[in-house]
LUMDREN-732670 format. One record per residue (C-alpha): residue number from 0; residue in three letters; x, y, z. Coordinates in steps of 0.1 Angstrom, whole numbers. Layout:
N
NUM|Ala|X|Y|Z $
...
//
This chain:
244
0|Unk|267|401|83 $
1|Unk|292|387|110 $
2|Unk|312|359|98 $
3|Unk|340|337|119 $
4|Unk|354|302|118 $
5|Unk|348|290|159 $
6|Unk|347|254|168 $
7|Unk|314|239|177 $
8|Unk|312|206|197 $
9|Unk|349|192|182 $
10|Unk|344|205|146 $
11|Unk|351|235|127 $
12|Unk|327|257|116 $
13|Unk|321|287|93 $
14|Unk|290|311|107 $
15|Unk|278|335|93 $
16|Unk|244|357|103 $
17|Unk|237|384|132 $
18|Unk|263|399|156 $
19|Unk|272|378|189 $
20|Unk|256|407|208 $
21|Unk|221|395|184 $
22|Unk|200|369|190 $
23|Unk|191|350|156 $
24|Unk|157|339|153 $
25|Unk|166|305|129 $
26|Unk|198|285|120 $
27|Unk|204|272|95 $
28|Unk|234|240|96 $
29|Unk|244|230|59 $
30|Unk|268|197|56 $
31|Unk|292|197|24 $
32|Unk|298|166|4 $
33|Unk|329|142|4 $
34|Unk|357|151|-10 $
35|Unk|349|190|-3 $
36|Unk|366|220|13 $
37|Unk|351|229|45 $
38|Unk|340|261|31 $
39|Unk|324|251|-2 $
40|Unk|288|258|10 $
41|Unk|294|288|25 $
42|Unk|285|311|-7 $
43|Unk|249|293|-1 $
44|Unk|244|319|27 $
45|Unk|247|353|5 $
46|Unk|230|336|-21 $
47|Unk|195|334|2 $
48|Unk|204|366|11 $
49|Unk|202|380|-23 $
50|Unk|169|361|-28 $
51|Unk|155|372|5 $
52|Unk|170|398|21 $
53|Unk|151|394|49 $
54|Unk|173|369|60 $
55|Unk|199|388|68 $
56|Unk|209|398|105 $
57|Unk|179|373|112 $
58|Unk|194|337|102 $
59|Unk|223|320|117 $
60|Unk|240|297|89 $
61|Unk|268|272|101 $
62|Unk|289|251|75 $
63|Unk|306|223|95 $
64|Unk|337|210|80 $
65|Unk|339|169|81 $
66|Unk|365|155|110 $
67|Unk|378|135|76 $
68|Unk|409|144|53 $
69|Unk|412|128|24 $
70|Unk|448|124|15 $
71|Unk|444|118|-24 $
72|Unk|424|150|-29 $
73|Unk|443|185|-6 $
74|Unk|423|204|13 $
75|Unk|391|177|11 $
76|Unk|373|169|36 $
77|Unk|348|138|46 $
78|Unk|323|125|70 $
79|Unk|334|93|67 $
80|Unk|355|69|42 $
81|Unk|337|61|9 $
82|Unk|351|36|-16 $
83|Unk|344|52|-47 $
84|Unk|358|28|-74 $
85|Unk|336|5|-55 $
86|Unk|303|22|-52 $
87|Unk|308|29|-92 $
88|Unk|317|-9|-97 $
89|Unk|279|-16|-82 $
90|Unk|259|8|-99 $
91|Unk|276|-5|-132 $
92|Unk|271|-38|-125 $
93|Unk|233|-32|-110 $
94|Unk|242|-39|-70 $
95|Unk|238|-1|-61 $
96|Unk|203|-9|-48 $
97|Unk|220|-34|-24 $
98|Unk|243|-3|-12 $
99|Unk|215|13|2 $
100|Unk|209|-12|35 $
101|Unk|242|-5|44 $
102|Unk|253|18|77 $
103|Unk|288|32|68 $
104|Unk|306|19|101 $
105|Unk|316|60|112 $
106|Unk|284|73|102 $
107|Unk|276|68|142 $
108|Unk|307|87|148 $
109|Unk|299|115|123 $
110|Unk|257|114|137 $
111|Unk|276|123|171 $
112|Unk|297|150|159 $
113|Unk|270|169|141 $
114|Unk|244|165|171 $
115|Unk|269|182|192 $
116|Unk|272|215|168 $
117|Unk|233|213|170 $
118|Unk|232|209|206 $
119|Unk|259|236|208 $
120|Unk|238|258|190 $
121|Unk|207|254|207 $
122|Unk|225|264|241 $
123|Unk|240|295|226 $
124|Unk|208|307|206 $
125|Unk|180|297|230 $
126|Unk|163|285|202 $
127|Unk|140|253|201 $
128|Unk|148|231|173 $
129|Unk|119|241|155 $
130|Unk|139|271|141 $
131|Unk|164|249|131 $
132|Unk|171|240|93 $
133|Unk|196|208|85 $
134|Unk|210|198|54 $
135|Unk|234|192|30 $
136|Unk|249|184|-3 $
137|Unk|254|147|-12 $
138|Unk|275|134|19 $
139|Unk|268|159|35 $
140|Unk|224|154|35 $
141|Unk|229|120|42 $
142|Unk|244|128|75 $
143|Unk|221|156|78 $
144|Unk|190|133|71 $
145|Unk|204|105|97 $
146|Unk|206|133|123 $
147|Unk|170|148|115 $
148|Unk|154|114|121 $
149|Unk|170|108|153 $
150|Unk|167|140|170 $
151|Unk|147|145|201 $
152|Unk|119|165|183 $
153|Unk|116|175|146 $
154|Unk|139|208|134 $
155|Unk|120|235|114 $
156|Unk|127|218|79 $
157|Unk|151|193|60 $
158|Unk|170|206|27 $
159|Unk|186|171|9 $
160|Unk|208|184|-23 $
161|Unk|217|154|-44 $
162|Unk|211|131|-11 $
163|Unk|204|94|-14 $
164|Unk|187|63|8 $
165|Unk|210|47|31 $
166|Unk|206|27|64 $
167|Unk|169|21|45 $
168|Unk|160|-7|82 $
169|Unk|169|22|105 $
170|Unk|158|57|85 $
171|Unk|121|32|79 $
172|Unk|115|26|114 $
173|Unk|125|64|125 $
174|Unk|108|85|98 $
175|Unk|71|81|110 $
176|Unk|86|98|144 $
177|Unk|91|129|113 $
178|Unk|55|127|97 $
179|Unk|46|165|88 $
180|Unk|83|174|84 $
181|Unk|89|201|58 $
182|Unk|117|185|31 $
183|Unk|132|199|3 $
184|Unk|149|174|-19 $
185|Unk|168|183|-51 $
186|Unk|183|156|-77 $
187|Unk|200|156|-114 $
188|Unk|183|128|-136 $
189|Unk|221|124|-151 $
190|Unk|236|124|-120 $
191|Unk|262|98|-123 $
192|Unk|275|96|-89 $
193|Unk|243|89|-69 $
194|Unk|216|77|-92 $
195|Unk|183|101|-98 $
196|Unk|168|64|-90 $
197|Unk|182|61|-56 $
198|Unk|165|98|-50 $
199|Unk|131|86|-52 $
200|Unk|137|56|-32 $
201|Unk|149|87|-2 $
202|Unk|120|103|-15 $
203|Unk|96|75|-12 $
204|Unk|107|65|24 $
205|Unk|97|96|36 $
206|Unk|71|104|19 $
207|Unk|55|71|32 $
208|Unk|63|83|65 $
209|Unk|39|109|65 $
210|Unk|68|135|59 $
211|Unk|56|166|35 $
212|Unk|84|160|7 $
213|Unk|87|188|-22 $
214|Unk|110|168|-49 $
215|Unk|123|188|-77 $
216|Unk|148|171|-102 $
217|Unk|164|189|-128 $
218|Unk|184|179|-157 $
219|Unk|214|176|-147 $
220|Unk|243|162|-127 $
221|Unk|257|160|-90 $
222|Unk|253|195|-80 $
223|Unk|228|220|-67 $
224|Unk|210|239|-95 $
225|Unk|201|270|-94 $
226|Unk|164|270|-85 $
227|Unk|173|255|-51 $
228|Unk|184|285|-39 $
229|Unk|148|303|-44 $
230|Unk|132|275|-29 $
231|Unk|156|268|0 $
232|Unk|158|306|10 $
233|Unk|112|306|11 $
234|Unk|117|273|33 $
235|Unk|143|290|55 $
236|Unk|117|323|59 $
237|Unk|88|306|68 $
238|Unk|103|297|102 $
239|Unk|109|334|109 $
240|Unk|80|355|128 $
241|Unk|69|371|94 $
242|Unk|70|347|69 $
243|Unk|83|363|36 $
//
């Protein structure tokens, strides 16, 4: 596998997959969450190897790093500012549900900077963007569900680790443009950063949107558990020419 750190659009990304003198036949784009190196997701890509090995030398993965640094935590990186002592303060005191109407002011910014990596990559590849995967962890599959809705077609599939419902006017009226869209969500009932409850409002959104949602929780916290991998590495090979 061929791995480098290039710059796509204006941000800085880790690829790894086929040669440049090979011509992938999917990509795969995987957003880390807030506070996070730029590189934290990029084990993800060996691990769907190691499930399917037909992946590899076929699939493209790119881990763009967030424009964002975060002075109070080195080396972390963000999409955009989040008020955590804040967003704690609301779920204790029952307000989180209001939270999720809101449009973080450089989540426009962030849509931009992410469409431009997958514009980037559509001109290198040749690839429509139905061989194209988004997601993310947390942060990182918000942004990655706000650029999904608003693309100019559908991508390939939609993988949402630990994501949660925000912009709920906007991401309503967009979704139905998504109806048969191929979604992988994953959330801890403990999680104690994004409530499992705020999960199933995501997951209720789309699903009312005509958009094929497969929800797994798990018991656990604000992570990605293990059987994601499985199940995200099947998603990913089912938009190659032989399915595995």
């Amino acid at each position: 596998m061929h791995r480098e750190t290039v710059t796509l659009g204006d941000l800085t990304c880790r690829v790894i997959g086929p040669s440049a003198s090979q011509t992938p036949e999917a990509v795969v784009v995987l957003c880390h969450g807030f506070g996070a190196p730029g590189s934290d997701l990029v084990p993800l890509a060996d691990e769907f190897i190691r499930r399917h090995p037909s992946l590899e030398d076929r699939v493209q993965f790119v881990f763009p790093e967030g424009p964002l640094t975060i002075p109070e935590v080195p080396g972390g990186r963000a999409w955009w500012p989040i008020d955590m002592l804040e967003m704690q303060a609301a779920i204790a005191a029952g307000r989180f549900r209001d939270m999720r109407q809101a449009v973080p002011p450089l989540l426009p910014d962030a849509r931009h900077r992410l469409t431009a990596v997958v514009d980037t990559l559509r001109e290198r590849t040749g690839l429509p963007l139905s061989q194209f995967v988004l997601g993310g962890f947390s942060q990182g599959a918000m942004l990655a569900t706000d650029v999904t809705l608003r693309l100019p077609e559908s991508p390939g599939a939609l993988l949402i680790y630990s994501g949660t419902l925000l912009a709920e006017p906007e991401w309503k009226e967009l979704a139905p443009q998504r109806a048969g869209l191929h979604v992988l969500q994953t959330h801890g009932t403990r999680d104690p950063l994004l409530p499992f409850e705020a999960a199933e409002w995501l997951r209720d959104l789309l699903t009312e949107a005509g958009i094929d949602v497969d929800f797994r929780s798990f018991p656990g916290v604000h992570t990605i558990p293990g059987e994601a991998i499985p199940a995200s590495a099947e998603l990913i090979g089912t938009l190659l020419p032989s399915p595995l």
